[in-house]
C-alpha positions in Angstrom: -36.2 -63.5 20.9 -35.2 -62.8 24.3 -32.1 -65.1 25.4 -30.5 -64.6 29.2 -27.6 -62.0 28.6 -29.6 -59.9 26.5 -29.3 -56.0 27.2 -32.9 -55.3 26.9 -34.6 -52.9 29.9 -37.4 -55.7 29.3 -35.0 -58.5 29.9 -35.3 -59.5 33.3 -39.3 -58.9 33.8 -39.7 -61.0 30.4 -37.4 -63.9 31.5 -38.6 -63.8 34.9 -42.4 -64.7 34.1 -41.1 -67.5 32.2 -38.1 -68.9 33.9 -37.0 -67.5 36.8 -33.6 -69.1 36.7 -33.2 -67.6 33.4 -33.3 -64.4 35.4 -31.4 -65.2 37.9 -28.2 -66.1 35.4 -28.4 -62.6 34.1 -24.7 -61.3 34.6 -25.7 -59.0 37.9 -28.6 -60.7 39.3 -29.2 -60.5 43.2 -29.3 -64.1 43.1 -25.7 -64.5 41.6 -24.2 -61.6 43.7 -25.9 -63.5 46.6 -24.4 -66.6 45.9 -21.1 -65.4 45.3 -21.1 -62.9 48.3 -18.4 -65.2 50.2 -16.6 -65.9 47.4 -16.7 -67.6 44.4 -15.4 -71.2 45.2 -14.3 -73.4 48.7 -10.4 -73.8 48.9 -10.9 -77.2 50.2 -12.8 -78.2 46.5 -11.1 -78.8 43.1 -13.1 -77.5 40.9 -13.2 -77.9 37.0 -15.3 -76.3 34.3 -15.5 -77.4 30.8 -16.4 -74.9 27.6 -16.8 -74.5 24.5 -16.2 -71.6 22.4 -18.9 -72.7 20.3 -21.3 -72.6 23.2 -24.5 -70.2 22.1 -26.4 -70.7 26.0 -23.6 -68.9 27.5 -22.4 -66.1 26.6 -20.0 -64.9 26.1 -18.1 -68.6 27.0 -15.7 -67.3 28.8 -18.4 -66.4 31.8 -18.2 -69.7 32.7 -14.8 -70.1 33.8 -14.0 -69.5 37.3 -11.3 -67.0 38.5 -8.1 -68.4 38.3 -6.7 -70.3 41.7 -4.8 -73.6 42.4 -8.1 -75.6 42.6 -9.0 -74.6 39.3 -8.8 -75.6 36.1 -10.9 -74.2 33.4 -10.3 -76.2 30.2 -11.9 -75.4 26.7 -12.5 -77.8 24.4 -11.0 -75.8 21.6 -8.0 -76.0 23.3 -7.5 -79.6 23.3 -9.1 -80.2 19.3 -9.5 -77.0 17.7 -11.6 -78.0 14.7 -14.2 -79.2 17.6 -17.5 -77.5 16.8 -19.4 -78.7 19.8 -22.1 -76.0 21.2 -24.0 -76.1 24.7 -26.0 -79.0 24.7 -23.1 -81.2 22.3 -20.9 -80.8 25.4 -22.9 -83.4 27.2 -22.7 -85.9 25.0 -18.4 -84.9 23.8 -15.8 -87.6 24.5 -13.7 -85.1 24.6 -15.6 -83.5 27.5 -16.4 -87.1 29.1 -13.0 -88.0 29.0 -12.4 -84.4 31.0 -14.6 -84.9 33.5 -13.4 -89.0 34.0 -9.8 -87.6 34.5 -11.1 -84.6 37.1 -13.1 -87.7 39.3 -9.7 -89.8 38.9 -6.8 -87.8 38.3 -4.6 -90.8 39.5 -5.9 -92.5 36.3 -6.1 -89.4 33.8 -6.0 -89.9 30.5 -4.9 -87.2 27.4 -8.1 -87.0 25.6 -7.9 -87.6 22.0 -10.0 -85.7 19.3 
């Protein structure tokens, strides 16, 4: 099985015939150098990203998370419940998460989420 991160020489032609924008996550990729070339986030945008250890997509987690600055916050699940097991595609559906991303839209109204 070929999953994006893989180390394989064959990694990028084999992810590219199928899903190009599996290619294009690949830790390197012209795209993401491209993208990032001006830097990696707008000081005029808070931005907040929400992981899970658990998550098996992207790997290693921790990729996710953008470089530490005043308009980020980079907040792990595991962090707020640590016997949370959700993985990539639980994220989407985690109160926990949900009530992250409520309290990021309306921080006047933020709420501690509970586990």
């Amino acid at each position: 099985m070929v999953l994006p991160g893989g180390r394989s020489a064959k990694t990028p032609r084999l992810l590219g015939a199928n899903c190009k924008a599996c290619s294009q996550q690949l830790i390197g990729s012209d795209f993401l150098r491209d993208l990032n070339a001006a830097g990696e986030t707008d000081p005029d945008i808070t931005y907040t990203v929400i992981t899970t250890r658990c998550d098996e997509v992207v790997t290693p987690y921790t990729s996710a998370c953008l470089d530490a600055a005043p308009n980020v916050t980079n907040a792990k699940l595991q962090d707020l419940c640590p016997a949370d097991l959700t993985d990539h595609v639980g994220i989407s559906y985690n109160a926990v998460a949900t009530r992250l991303v409520l309290n990021a839209l309306d921080p006047a109204h933020a709420q501690r989420p509970t586990c």
